[in-house]
C-alpha positions as CSV (number, residue, x, y, z in Angstrom):
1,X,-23.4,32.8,-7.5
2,X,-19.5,33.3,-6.8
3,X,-18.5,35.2,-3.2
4,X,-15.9,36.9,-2.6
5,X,-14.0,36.6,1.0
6,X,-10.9,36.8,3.4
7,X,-10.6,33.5,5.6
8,X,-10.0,34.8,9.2
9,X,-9.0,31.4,11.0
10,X,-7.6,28.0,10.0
11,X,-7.4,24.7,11.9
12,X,-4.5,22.7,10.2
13,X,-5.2,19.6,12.5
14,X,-8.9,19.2,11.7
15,X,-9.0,20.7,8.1
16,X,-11.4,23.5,8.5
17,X,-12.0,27.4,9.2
18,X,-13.9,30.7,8.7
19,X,-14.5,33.2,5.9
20,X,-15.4,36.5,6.3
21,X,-17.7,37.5,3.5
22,X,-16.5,40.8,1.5
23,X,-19.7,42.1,1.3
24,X,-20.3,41.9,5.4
25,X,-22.3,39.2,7.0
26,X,-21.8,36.1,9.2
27,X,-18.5,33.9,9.4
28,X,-18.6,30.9,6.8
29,X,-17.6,27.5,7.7
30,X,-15.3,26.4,5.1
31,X,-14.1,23.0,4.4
32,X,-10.4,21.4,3.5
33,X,-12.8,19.3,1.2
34,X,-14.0,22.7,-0.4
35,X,-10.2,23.6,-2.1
36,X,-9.1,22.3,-5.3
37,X,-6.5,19.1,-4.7
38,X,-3.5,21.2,-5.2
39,X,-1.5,20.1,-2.1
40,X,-1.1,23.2,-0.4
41,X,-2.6,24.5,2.7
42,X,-4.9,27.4,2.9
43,X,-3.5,30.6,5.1
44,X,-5.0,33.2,7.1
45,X,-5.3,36.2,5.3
46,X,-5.8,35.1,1.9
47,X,-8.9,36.1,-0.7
48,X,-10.8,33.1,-1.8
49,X,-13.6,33.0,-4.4
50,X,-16.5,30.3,-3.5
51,X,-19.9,29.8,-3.6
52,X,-22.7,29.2,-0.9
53,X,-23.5,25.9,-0.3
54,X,-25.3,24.1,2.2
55,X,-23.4,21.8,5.0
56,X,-24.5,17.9,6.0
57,X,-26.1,20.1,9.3
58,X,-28.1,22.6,6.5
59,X,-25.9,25.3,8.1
60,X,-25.3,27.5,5.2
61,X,-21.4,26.9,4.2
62,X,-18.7,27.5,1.6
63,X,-18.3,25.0,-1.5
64,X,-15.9,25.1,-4.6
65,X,-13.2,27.2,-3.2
66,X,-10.0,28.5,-4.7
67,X,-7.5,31.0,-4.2
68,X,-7.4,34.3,-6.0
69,X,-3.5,34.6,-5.6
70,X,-3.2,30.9,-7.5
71,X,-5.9,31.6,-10.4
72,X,-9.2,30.0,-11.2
73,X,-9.6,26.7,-11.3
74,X,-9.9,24.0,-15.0
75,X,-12.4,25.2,-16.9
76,X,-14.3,21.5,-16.6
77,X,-16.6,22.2,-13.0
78,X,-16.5,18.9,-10.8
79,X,-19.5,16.9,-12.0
80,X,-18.2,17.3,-15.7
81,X,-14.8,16.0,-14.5
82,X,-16.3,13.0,-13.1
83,X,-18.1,12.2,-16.3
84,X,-15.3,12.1,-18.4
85,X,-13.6,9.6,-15.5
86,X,-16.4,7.7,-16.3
87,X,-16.3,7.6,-19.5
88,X,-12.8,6.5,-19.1
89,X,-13.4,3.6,-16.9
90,X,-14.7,0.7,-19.3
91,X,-12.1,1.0,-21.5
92,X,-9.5,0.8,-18.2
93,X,-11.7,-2.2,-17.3
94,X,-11.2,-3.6,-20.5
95,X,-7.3,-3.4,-21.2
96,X,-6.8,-4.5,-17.3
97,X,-9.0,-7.6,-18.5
98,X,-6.9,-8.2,-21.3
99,X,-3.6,-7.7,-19.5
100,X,-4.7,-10.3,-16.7
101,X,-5.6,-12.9,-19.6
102,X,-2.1,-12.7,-21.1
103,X,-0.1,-12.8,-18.2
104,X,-2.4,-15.8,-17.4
105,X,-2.3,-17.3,-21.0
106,X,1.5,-16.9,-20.6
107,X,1.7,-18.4,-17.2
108,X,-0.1,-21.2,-18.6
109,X,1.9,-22.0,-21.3
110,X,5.6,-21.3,-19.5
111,X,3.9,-24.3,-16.9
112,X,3.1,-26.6,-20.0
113,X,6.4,-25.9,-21.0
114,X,8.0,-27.1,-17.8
115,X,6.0,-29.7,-17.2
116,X,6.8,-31.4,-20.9
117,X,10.8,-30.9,-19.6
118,X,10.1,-32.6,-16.3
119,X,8.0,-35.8,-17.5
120,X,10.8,-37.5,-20.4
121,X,12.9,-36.8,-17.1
122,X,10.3,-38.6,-14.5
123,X,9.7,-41.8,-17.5
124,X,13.6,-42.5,-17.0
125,X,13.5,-42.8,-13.5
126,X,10.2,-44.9,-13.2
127,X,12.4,-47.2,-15.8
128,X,15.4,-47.3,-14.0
129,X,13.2,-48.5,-10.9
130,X,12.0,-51.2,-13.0
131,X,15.9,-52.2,-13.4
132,X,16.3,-52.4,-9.9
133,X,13.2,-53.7,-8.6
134,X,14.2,-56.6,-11.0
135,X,17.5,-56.7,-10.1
136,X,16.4,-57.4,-6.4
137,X,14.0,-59.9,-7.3
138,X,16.9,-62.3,-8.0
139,X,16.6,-62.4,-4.1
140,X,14.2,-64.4,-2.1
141,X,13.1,-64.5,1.3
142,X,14.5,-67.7,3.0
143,X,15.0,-67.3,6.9
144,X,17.7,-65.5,6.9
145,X,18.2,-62.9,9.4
146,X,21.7,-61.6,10.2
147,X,24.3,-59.7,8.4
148,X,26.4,-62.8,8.4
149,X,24.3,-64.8,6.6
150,X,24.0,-61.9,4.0
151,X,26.4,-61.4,0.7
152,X,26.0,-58.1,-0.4
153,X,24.5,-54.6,1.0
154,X,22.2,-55.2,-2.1
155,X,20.7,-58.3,-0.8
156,X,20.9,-57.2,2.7
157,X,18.7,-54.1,2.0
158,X,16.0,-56.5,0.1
159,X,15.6,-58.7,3.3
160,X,15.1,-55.6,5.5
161,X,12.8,-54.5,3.0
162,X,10.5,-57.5,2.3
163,X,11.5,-60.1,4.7
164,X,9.9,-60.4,8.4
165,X,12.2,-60.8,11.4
166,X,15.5,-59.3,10.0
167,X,17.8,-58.4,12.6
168,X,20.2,-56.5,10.5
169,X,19.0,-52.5,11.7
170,X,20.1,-52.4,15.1
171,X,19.7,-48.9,15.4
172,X,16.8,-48.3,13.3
173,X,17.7,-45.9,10.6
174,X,17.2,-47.7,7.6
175,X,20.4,-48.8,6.6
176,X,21.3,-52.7,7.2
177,X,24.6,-54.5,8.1
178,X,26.4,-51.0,8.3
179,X,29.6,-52.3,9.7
180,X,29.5,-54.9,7.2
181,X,28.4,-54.5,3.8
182,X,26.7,-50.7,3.6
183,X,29.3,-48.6,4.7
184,X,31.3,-48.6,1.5
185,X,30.7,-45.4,-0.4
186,X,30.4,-48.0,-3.6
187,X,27.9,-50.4,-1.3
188,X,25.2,-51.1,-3.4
């Protein structure tokens, strides 16, 4: 059954008021939850159409709301509305499935295509360490310790690396016979 009614107070703050029935009668409690979603605020003064509902207290209240100055509300009442949303919501499901598996499926195969550039890349360089590991095996460990006794940064950087008790790092930084042999910008 539809009322008709005045609403006598508003609090902005806390989203509530009072209608004053048409016909006479006690002071409804009327909710902000009550109005259609239309983004405007209700005003003191104004004629609203609603129906009696009950509150979460049982105190008798006013439900489905709207203002006589703005119109009636969709034709489609509130449970309908929310059927048709449901309706709506596997096939949403469905196409946001879809969408995450392609941008997945794509994902996947930019990173294949990356990784098939990088590895022809990485075989060169695991051959050209095999050059130079074998180009440093032509040295041999054979007591020698000091930069003197050394003929080439090359060689110098193989004894530091494989032979015990060099003494060709003095200050520890991984570079042998720097004054010597490894400061060259060509030192090999």
């Amino acid at each position: 059954m539809t009322l008709v009614g005045k609403l006598i107070s508003w609090n902005d703050e806390r989203g509530f008021g009072f209608i004053a029935p048409r016909d006479g009668g006690r002071e409804l409690f009327v909710h902000i939850s009550a109005f259609p979603r239309d983004d405007s605020r209700p005003t003191v003064g104004e004629t609203l159409t609603y129906e009696l509902g009950r509150g979460k207290d049982g105190k008798p209240q006013a439900v489905n709301v709207y203002r006589q100055a703005l119109g009636k509300p969709s034709t489609y009442p509130r449970a309908q509305m929310r059927t048709n949303h449901a309706r709506r919501s596997p096939v949403q499901a469905l196409i946001s499935v879809v969408l995450v598996f392609a941008i997945g499926a794509f994902g996947y195969v930019q990173y294949q295509r990356h990784v098939a550039r990088i590895q022809p890349a990485s075989a060169s360089v695991i051959q050209n360490a095999a050059v130079t590991e074998s180009a440093q095996s032509n040295f041999r460990c054979d007591g020698r310790t000091y930069c003197s006794q050394m003929t080439s940064c090359a060689e110098a950087k193989f004894f530091l690396k494989n032979c015990p008790g060099t003494r060709m790092d003095g200050n520890h930084d991984g570079v042998p016979c720097e004054q010597q042999w490894c400061t060259s910008p060509l030192a090999k």
